[in-house]
N, C-alpha and C positions, 0 to 999 in steps of 0.2 A: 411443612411450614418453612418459610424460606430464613436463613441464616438473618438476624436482626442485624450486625455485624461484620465488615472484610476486616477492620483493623481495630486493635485495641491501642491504648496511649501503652507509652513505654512505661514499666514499673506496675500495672495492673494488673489485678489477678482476676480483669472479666472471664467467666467460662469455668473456670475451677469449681466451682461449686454448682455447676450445672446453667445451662443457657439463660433459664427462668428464674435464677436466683433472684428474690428483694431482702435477705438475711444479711448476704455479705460476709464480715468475721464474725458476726455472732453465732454462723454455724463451727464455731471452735469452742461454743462454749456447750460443750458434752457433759453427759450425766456424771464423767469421773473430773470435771472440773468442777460442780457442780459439788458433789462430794468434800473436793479441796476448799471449797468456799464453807460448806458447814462445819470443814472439821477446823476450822477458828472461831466458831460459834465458844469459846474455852468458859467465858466467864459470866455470857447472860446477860449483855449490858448490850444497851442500842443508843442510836445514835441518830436524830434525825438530821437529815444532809441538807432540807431542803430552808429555803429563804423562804418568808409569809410573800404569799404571793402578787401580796399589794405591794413588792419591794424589787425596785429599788424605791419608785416612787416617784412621779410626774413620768415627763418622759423626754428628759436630756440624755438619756446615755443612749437613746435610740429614736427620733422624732417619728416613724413608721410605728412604734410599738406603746402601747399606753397600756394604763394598770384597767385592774379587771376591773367589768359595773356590774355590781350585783343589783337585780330590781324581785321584786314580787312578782309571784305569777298569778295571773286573772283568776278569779271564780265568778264568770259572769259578769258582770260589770260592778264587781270589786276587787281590790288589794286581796289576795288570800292568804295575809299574813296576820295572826292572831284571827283567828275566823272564828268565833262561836259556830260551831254546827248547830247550835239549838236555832240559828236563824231560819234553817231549813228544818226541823223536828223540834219540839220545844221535850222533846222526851231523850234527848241526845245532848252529853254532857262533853265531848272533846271540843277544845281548842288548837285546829290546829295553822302549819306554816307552810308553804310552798314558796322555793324561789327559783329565779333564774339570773343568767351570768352572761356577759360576753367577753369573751375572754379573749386577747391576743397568744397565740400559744407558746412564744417566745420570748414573752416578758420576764420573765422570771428565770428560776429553777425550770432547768429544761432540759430536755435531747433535743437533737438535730436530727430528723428521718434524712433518708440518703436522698430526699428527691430536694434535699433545702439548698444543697449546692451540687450546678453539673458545669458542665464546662461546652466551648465552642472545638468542634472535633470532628474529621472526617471521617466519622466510622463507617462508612459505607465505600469508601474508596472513591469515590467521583470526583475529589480534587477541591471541593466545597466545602468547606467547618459548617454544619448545623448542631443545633441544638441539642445535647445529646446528656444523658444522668446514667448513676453506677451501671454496668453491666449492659450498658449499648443502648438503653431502653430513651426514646425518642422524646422529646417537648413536643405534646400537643396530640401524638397517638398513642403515647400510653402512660406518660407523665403529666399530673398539674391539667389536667383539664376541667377544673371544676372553679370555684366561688365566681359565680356568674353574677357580679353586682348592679341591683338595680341601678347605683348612681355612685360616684365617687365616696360621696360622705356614710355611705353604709357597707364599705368592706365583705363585710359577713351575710350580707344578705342576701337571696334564690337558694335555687338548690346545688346541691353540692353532688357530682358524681366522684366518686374514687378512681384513681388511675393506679399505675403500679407506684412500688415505693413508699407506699404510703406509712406513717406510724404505725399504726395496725399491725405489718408486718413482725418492730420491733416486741410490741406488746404482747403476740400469738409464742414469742422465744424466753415468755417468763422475765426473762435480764437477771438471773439470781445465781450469784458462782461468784469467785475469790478476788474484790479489792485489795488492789496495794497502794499504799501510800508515798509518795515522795517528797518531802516537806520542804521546799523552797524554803518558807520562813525561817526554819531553823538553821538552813545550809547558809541563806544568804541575807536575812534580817526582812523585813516587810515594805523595803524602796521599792522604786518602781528600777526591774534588771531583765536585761537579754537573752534569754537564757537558750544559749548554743548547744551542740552536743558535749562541748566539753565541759560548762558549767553542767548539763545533765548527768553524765559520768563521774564528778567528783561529787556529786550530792547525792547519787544511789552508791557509791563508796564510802563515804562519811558515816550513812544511819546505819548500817547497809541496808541497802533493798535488790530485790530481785525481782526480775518481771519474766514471767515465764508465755508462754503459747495461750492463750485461754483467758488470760486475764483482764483485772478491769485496771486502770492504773486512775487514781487521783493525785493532782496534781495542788498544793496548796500553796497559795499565795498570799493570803490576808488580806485580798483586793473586798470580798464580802464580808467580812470581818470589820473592815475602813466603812464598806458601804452602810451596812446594819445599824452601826454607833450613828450615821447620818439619818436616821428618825424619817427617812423619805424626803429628806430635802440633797439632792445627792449633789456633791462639793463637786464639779467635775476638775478645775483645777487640782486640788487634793490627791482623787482621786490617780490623774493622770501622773504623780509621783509616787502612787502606791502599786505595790502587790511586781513579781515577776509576770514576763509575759513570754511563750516560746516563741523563738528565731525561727520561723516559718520561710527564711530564704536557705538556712543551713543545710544542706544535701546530706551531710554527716547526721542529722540530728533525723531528718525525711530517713535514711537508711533505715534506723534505730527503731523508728516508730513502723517499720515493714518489718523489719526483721526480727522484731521482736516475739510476734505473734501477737502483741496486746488486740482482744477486740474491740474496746471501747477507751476513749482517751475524754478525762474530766477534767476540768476546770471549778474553782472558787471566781474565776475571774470573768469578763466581757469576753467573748470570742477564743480561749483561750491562748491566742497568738497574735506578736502582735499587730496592730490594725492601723492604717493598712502595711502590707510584706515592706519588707525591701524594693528599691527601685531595682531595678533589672530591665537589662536592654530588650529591646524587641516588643513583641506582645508575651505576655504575661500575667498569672494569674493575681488580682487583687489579692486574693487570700489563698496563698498555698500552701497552709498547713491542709485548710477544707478542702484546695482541691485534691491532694493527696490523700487522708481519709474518707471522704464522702462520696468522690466520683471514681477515683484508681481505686481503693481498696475495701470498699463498703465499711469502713471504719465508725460507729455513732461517736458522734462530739453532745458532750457534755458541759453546759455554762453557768454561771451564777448560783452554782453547789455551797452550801453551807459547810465547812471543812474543820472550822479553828476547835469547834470541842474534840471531834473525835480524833483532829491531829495531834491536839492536847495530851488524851490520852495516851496513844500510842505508841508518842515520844516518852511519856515517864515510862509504861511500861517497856521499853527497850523492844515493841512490834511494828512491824508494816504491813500486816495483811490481817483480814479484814472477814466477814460474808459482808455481802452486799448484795438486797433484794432494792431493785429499781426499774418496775416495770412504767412506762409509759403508758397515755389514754390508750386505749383499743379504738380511735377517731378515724375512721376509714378517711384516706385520701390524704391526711393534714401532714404536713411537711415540719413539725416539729411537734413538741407537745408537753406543758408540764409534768411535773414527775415530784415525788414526795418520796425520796430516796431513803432507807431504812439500813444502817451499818449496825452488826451487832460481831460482837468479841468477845 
């Protein structure tokens, strides 16, 4: 098989983890970090992370992404919601329910699969930028080949083949091993703040926190906290003064988030950085915190996390770490995916 590959972006660690890798850093999360994440399991207490998934609510904070439609599913040429089975056997006593959903997978409480941001790159060397996602893997021969739509207005609808990258990947790797916490809100109040590597540094100094190789890091801003209290009517003025957002232009701060070893970075907030980067000369990534986690370093980004109870907590009891079981659908192909994130302490 011929190398996928001549050149990687500078700062990526395509190939480390083997040519066919779609884990990325989540291959650092091993059975002894795995370990460290139960052995804070201390007091029995959980913590659901995730936002109802009818929220934020319409779809101002993202015009491409709407709340989910749950409808009934057919029995025949009826609703088979509330169904008397006696309709079919008059000797048969259930009533039962069947539904169906169409769900955007990015509305909500969500991961980002590695195939949801790649970048323009000559990784073949010919002098050409094409289309290219984590680990060399191409647009169109082995990434994102799928939602074949009949027509504009039905998104979701033919069939769907899987490429690589897919969620799938992240969901076969369990996602369950040691959150930590870093609490913007307490460091710097619940405004809307920039947060550089140096505001990072004085705020994992303050609680203190550590972030070691393996870890999952949460990042709380009270951006969902702001949203929640808005009942699905979401303020975006408001909003846009609320919660921190990371400096996705800071190099110092891009270091920190490679050198850390963290393998997944979460947010309570939109995008966790913020949107769009910094101007910067040249061509340049829209969003360079994603291009940095998703395409250089297989990093999952984490959005729209529910955070304020169990940052609550772990502020009075003077902790920052966490287990954290947060496995993604098993949705072959799909490029993102809600997730119903589970913190226990």
């Amino acid at each position: 098989m011929a190398k996928r590959w001549q050149r990687r972006p500078d700062g990526s660690n395509w190939g480390e983890f083997g040519p066919d890798d779609e884990r990325g850093r989540l291959n650092l999360l091993t059975p002894a970090k795995v370990r460290e994440g139960l052995a804070e399991a201390r007091e029995g207490l959980t913590f659901c992370l995730s936002l109802p998934l009818d929220r934020p609510g319409g779809n101002k904070l993202n015009p491409r992404r709407h709340p989910p439609r749950l409808m009934a599913a057919r029995r025949e040429d009826r609703r088979n919601y509330n169904y008397p089975l006696s309709r079919e056997d008059p000797r048969w006593s259930d009533v039962v329910c069947d539904d169906a959903v169409l769900l955007w997978t990015q509305y909500s409480t969500q991961w980002d699969a590695l195939s949801h941001v790649g970048a323009e790159f000559d990784a073949d060397g010919d002098g050409r930028a094409e289309a290219v996602y984590y680990n060399g893997f191409r647009a169109g021969e082995d990434v994102l080949v799928a939602h074949e739509a009949n027509e504009d207005t039905a998104p979701l609808a033919g069939p769907v083949r899987a490429g690589r990258l897919g969620i799938e990947n992240m969901a076969t790797a369990c996602v369950q091993g040691r959150g930590v916490m870093i609490d913007f809100v307490a460091a710097f109040g619940p405004e809307r703040r920039l947060i550089g590597y140096d505001e990072l540094a004085a705020a994992c100094a303050a609680q203190p926190v550590a972030v070691e190789p393996g870890d999952m890091v949460c990042l709380h801003t009270g951006f969902a906290t702001a949203l929640l209290a808005m009942d699905g009517e979401p303020d975006l003025e408001r909003l846009a003064a609320t919660g921190a957002v990371v400096d996705g232009s800071d190099q110092r701060l891009l270091r920190w988030v490679d050198e850390s070893g963290l393998v997944a970075l979460i947010a309570d907030n939109y995008a966790v950085e913020s949107l769009p980067g910094a101007p910067s000369a040249g061509r340049h990534p829209f969003l360079p915190l994603h291009e940095l986690c998703l395409f250089k370093l297989g990093i999952h980004l984490g959005e729209l996390w529910y955070l304020h109870d169990l940052a609550g907590w772990l502020r009075h009891a003077g902790r920052s770490r966490f287990l954290l079981t947060a496995p993604p659908l098993r949705l072959p192909g799909a490029v993102g995916s809600p997730v119903t994130p589970v913190a226990t302490v």
